[in-house]
Structures are given as structure tokens and as C-alpha cells.
C-alpha positions as CSV (number, residue, x, y, z in Angstrom):
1,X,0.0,0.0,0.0
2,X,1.6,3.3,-1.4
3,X,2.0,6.6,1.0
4,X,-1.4,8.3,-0.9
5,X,-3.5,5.1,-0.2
6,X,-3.0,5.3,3.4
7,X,-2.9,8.7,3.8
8,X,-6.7,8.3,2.0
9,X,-7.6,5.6,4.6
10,X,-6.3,7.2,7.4
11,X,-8.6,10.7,6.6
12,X,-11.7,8.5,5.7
13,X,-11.2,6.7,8.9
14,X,-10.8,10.1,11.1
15,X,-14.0,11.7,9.1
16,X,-15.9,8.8,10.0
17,X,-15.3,8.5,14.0
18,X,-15.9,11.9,13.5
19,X,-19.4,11.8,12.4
20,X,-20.6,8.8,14.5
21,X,-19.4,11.2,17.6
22,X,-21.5,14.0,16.0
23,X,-24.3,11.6,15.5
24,X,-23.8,9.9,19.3
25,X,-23.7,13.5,21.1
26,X,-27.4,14.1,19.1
27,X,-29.1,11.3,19.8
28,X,-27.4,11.4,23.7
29,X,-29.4,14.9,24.0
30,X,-32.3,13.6,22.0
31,X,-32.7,10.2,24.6
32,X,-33.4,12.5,27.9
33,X,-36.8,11.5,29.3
34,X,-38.5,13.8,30.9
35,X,-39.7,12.1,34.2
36,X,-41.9,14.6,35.0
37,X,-45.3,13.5,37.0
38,X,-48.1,14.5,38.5
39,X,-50.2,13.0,42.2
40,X,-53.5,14.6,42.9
41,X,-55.6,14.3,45.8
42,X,-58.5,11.4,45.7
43,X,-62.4,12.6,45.2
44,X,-62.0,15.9,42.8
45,X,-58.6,16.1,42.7
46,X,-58.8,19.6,44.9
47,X,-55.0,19.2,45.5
48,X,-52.0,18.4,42.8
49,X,-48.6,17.9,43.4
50,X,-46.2,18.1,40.1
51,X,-42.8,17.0,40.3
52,X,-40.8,18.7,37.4
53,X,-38.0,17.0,36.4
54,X,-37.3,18.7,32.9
55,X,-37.7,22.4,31.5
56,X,-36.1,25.7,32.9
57,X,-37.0,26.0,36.3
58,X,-39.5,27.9,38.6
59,X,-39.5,32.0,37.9
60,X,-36.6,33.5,39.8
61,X,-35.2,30.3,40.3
62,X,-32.6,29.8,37.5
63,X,-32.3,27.0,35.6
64,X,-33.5,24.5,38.3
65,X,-35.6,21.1,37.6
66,X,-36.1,18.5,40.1
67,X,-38.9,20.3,42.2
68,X,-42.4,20.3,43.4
69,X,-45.4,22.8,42.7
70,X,-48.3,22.5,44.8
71,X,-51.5,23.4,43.7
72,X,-54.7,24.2,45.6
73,X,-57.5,24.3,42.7
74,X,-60.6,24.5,44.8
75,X,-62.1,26.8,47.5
76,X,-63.2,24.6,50.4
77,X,-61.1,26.0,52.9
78,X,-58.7,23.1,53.1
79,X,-55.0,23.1,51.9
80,X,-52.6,21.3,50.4
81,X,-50.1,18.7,51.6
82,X,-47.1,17.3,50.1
83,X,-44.8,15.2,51.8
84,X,-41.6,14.0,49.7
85,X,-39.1,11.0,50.0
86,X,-36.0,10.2,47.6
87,X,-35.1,6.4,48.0
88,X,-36.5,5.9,51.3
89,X,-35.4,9.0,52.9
90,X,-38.4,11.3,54.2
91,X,-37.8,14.6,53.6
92,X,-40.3,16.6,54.9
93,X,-43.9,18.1,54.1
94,X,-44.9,21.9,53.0
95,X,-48.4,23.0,52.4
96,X,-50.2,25.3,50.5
97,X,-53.4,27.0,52.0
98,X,-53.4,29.9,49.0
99,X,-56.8,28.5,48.2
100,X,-58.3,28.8,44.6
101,X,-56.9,31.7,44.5
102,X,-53.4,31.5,45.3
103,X,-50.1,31.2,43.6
104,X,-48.7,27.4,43.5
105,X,-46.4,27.2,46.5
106,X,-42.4,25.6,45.1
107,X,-40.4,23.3,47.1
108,X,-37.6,21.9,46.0
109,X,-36.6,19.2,48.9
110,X,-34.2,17.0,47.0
111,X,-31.8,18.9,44.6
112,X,-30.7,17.0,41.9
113,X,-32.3,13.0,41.2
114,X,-30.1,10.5,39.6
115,X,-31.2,8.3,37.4
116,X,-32.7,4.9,39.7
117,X,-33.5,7.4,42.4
118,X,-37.0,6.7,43.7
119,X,-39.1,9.9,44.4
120,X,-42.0,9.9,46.6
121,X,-45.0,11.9,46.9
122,X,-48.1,11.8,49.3
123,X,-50.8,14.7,48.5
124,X,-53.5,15.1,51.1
125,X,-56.2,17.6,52.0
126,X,-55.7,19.1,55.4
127,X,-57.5,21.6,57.5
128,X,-56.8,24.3,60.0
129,X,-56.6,21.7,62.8
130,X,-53.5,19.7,60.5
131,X,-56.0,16.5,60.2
132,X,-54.9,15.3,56.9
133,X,-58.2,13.6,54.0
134,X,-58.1,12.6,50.6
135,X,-54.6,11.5,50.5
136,X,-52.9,10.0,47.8
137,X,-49.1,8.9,47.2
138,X,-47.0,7.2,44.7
139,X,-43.5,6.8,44.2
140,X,-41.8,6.7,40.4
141,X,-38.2,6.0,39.2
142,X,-35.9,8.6,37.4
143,X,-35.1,7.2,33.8
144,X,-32.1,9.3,33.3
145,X,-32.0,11.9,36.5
């Protein structure tokens, strides 16, 4: 094989890895999931709890994902609980008693999720004297964190 044959070979080969590393890198960002989901209270579905995994973040938060809203879509003079756990671990509850009216209350109790991490949510009614009804939970797997 003469000098110019190689030197042929040797750019074909080079533009190739090239593009299947070009082509890798867009399918890589193409393949994120969005595990995104969504837990509302049983009966009417008064209270909803999203968990956003994907997108740019809550306003004035930066470019955060990974957090709850909690919503409190009818005026019975109940609010809103969410209690969260990530693989087990409880980390806390926060309510919303905005009402109908009020502005979705974000908590972001976990920071980042890996992919495999479990995330936990129980959404309940409660009332002024904390006695929780209508509760509903559920627990999902990140695909890719």
C-alpha cells in the first residue's frame, strides 16, 4: 500500500469517528426522558402535586428542575399537603393554603435526582386543625436523573 492510499484511509477513517461522535452527542441529548409527574388528591382532585424534572426552572429560580409545585384548585377552605421522600429517605412536608386563589407554593426538597433514584409523593387535603383527608401517594423511578 503506497503513501497516498494510506494517507486516504487514514482521513476516511478520522472523518468517520468523527461523524458517529457527531451523531452519538445528538441522539445522547435527543434520549433524555422527561420524568416529570403528577399526584393529585383522591375525590376531585382539589390538591395536585407536580414534580418537574425537565424544562427551565421555577420564575426566579434559575435553571433549576427537580422540584415540586403544589397546587390548591378549589375553595373549600382546606390546603394542600405534600410530603416527599427520595429512595426511602423522608424529607419533609410543606403545604399550600393559598386556596383557589393563590399562587402554587415551590419546594424543591431534593436537589438533583439521579437516574434509579425513587421519588416519593403523598398529596392530602388538610385543614386548620392539620388533620390530613383525601390523601394519595405514589413513588416513580428517574429514567435518566
Amino acid at each position: 500500500m503506497n503513501v497516498r492510499t494510506r494517507a486516504a484511509r487514514a482521513a476516511f477513517t478520522t472523518s468517520a469517528v468523527a461523524a458517529a461522535a457527531m451523531l452519538f452527542s445528538t441522539q445522547a441529548a435527543v434520549a433524555a426522558t422527561n420524568d416529570s409527574f403528577t399526584v393529585g388528591t383522591t375525590g376531585g382532585g382539589c390538591g395536585v402535586v407536580n414534580f418537574v424534572d425537565y424544562g427551565e426552572g421555577w420564575p426566579g429560580g434559575g435553571n433549576n428542575d427537580d422540584y415540586l409545585s403544589i397546587y390548591d384548585s378549589c375553595g373549600d377552605k382546606k390546603g394542600v399537603r405534600a410530603d416527599a421522600w427520595l429512595n426511602g429517605v423522608y424529607y419533609g412536608s410543606k403545604s399550600n393554603t393559598g386556596g383557589l386563589t393563590g399562587d402554587p407554593v415551590l419546594w424543591d426538597p431534593f436537589g438533583d435526582v439521579w437516574a434509579g433514584d425513587a421519588i416519593g409523593i403523598k398529596v392530602c387535603l388538610v385543614d386548620g386543625n392539620g388533620a390530613l383527608s383525601k390523601c394519595n401517594e405514589t413513588t416513580r423511578w428517574s429514567v435518566d436523573g
